[in-house]
N, C-alpha and C positions, 0 to 999 in steps of 0.2 A: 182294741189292740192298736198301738200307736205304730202302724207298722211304715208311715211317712217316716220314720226315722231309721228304720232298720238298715243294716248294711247285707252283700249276702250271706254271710256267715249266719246274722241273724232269722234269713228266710231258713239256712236250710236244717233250723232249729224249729221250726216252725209248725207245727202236725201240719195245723192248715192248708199252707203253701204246700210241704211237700205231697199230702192228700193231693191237692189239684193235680202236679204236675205228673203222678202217678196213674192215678186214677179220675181224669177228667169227666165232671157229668156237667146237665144244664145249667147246673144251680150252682156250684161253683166257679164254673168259666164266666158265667155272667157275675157275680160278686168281684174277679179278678180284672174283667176286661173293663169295669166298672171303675174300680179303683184304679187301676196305671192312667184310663181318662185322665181321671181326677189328677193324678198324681205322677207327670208322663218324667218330671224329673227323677224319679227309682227305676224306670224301667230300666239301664246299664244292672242296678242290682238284681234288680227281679231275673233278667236275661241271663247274666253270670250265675246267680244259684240254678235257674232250672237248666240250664246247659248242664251244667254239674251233674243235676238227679238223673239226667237225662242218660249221659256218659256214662254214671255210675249202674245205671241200669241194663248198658249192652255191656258192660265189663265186669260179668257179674265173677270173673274168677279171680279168685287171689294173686296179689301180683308175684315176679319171681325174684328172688336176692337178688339178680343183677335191675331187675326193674325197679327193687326199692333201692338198691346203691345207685341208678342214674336220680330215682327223685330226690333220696338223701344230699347226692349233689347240687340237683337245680336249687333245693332250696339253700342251702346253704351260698350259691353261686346270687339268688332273689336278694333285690336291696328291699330290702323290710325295715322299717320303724322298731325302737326298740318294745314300745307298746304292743306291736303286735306278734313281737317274736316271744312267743312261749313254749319253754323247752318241755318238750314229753321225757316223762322218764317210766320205764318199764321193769316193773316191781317183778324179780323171778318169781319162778312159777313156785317153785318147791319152798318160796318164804311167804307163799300166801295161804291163810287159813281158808278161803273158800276157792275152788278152783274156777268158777261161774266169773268171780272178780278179775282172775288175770286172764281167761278166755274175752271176758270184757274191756281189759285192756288193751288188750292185743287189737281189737276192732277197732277200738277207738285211734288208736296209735295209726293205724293201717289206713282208715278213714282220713284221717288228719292229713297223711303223707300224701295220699291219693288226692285232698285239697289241694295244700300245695303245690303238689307236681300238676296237675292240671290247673291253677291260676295263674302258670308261667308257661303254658301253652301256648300255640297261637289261636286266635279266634275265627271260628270260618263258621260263614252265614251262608245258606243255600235255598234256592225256590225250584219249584216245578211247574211242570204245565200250570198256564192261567195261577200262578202263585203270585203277592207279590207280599214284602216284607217291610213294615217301616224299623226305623236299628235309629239308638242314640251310641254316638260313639264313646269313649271313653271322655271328649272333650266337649259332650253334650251338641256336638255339630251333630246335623239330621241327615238319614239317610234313605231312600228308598229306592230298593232293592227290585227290581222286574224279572218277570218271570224268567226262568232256565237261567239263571245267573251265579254268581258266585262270589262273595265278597270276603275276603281276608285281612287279619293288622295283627300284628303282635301285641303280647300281652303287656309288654309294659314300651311302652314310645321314650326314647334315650333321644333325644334333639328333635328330629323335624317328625313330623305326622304323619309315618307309610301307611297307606292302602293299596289290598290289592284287589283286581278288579277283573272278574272277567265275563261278559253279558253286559246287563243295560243298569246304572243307575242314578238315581238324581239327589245330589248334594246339596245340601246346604250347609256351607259352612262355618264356623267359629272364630271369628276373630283369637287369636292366642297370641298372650306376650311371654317372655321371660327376662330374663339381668341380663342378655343379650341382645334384646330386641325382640321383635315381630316374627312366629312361631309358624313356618309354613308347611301346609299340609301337599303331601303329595300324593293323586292318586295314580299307581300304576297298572299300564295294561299289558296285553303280551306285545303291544307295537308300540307305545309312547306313553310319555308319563306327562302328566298333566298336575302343575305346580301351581297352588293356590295359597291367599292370605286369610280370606273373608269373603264369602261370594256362594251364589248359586246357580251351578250349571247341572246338566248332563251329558252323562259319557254312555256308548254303546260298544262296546268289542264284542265282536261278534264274529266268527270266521276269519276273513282277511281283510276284514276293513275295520276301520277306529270312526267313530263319527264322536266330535263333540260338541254341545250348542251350552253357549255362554247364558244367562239370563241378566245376570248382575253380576258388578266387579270386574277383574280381572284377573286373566290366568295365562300362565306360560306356558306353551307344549314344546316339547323335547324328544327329540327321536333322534336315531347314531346320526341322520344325516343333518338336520336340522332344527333351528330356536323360531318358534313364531309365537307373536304375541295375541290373545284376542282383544274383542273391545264385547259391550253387552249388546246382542241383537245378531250376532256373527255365527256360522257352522263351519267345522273344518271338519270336512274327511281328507281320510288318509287309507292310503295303499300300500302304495312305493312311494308318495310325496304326498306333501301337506296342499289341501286346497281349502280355501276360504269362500265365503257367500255370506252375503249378509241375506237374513230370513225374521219372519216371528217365531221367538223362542216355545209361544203358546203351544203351536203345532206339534213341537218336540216333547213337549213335558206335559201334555195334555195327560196323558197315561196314567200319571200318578192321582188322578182324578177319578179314572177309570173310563174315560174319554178318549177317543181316539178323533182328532180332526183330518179328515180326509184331506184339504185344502187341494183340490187339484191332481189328488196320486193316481197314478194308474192302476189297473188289476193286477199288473204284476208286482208293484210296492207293495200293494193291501195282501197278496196274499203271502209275502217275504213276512210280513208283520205277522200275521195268522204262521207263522211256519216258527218264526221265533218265542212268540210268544206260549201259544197251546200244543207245541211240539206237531205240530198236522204236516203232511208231506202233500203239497198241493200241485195239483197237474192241470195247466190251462191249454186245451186242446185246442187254440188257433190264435194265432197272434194278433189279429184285428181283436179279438176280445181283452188279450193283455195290454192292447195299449189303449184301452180305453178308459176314462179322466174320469174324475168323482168329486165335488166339492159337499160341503158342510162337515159334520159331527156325526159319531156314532156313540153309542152305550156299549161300554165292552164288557157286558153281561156276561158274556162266553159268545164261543167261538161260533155254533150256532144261529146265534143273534146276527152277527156282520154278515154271515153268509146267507141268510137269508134276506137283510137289507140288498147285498147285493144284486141276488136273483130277484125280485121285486124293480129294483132301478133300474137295468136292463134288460131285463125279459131272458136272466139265463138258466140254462140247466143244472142245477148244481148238486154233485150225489158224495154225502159224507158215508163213509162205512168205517168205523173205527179213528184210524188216525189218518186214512186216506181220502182226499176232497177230489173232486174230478169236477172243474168248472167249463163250461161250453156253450154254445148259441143252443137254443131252444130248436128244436126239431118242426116245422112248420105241416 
């Protein structure tokens, strides 16, 4: 099955594909996760068909006349190619000799709309505890998504490149031109948006602060009060104002590796990190133990793994129960 060529439309014709995405077992996820390997420029299609089966599966009820007059709008509102605009037409019921025929047209017709109306959706990408996500955007720019995050764009991009963004993730972006020039992608958080050409950084929003660390390129950030430029090797956070530092980017993007470098954090950074990441609520019972420093590398196998390097590098107490961590000096 020459399926490097398929588009979604063609996956969710697919028994195959749809089997998987319905009913996932060993033997097909490995055949899939196999092939997008192989072949990581379809996964935008792969992604958009099974988002579809997916959607079509919690919505398993028939839509309502105003829900098929808002899709009958969007589409008709969708700029479509005339190639791919094929009008359904629906043969009455009482001029059909089998009645199975127009009960099957009617699905078909309903399916169809329920396409359309959701490929002019917006797209939202979500992780959970210890999750993390790799995403090709619609401009083949890379993305990877950290856990408890949340990433958003619209279904069809009209000028510059919106994303939205909230938690941690690491871009890689696309050069894009068009008959106007040089095509910038923005990504935005709930504190600042961060304006790019071509480049690879990471962005974290998280609570109330924005952190972003530059790798390569260059990028704008923009907030009500103000424009700062970065350079590659720089970190701004951001509050209530833009701070800069120059750092190794390493440290920062290590993640997407599944790497965590210590470089110097204290116990109360690592376990901010353990709190964002594996959703853990951590309580460090004395502050000479939270300000205590850690350098090299970890494996962030899970969450269990750090905490127990921890308690080993220090000599501490450390008691997980569910999603509650209680760190402290060992009891002599």
């Amino acid at each position: 099955m020459p399926y490097q060529h398929f588009t979604s439309k063609d996956f969710l014709q697919d028994e195959r594909f749809c089997r998987w995405v319905r009913s996932p077992d060993p033997e097909s996820d490995a055949f899939w996760q196999q092939w997008l390997r192989a072949h990581p420029e379809q996964q935008p299609e792969v992604e958009e068909a099974r988002q579809f089966l997916v959607w079509m599966q919690q919505n398993q009820q028939s839509p309502s006349d105003a829900q098929l007059e808002r899709m009958w709008h969007t589409i008709q509102q969708a700029q479509t190619s005339p190639a791919d605009a094929t009008p359904a037409r629906l043969v009455p019921l009482r001029r059909s000799p089998v009645r199975w025929m127009a009960a099957a047209s009617v699905t078909v017709l309903l399916s169809t709309l329920c396409y359309l109306f959701w490929m002019n959706r917006e797209r939202t990408f979500t992780t959970g505890n210890g999750e993390r996500l790799s995403l090709l955007l619609p401009d083949s720019s890379e993305v990877m998504l950290n856990a408890n995050s949340e990433l958003r764009y619209p279904a069809r991009w009209t000028g510059q490149r919106d994303v939205y963004l909230e938690g941690e993730a690491y871009f890689s972006v696309r050069p894009l031109t068009s008959d106007t020039g040089r095509v910038k992608l923005v990504v935005h958080t709930p504190k600042l948006a961060v304006e790019v050409l071509g480049t690879r950084f990471n962005v974290a929003a998280r609570e109330a602060r924005t952190r972003v660390v530059l790798e390569s390129g260059k990028v704008r950030l923009t907030t009500p009060q103000e424009v700062m430029l970065m350079q590659p090797g720089e970190l701004v956070d951001y509050t209530d104002r833009l701070v800069k530092e120059r750092i190794d980017p390493r440290a920062y993007t290590a993640w997407t590796d599944d790497e965590l470098i210590l470089d110097n954090k204290t116990i109360a950074e690592i376990a901010e990190i353990l709190e964002e990441t594996y959703g853990l609520q951590v309580t460090i019972a004395d502050t000479s133990v939270a300000n205590l420093r850690l350098s090299g590398s970890l494996e962030m196998d899970s969450a269990d793994a750090i905490l127990q390097a921890l308690a080993l590098a220090y000599h501490l107490d450390i008691t997980h129960r569910q999603n509650q961590v209680l760190i402290r000096k060992q009891s002599h």
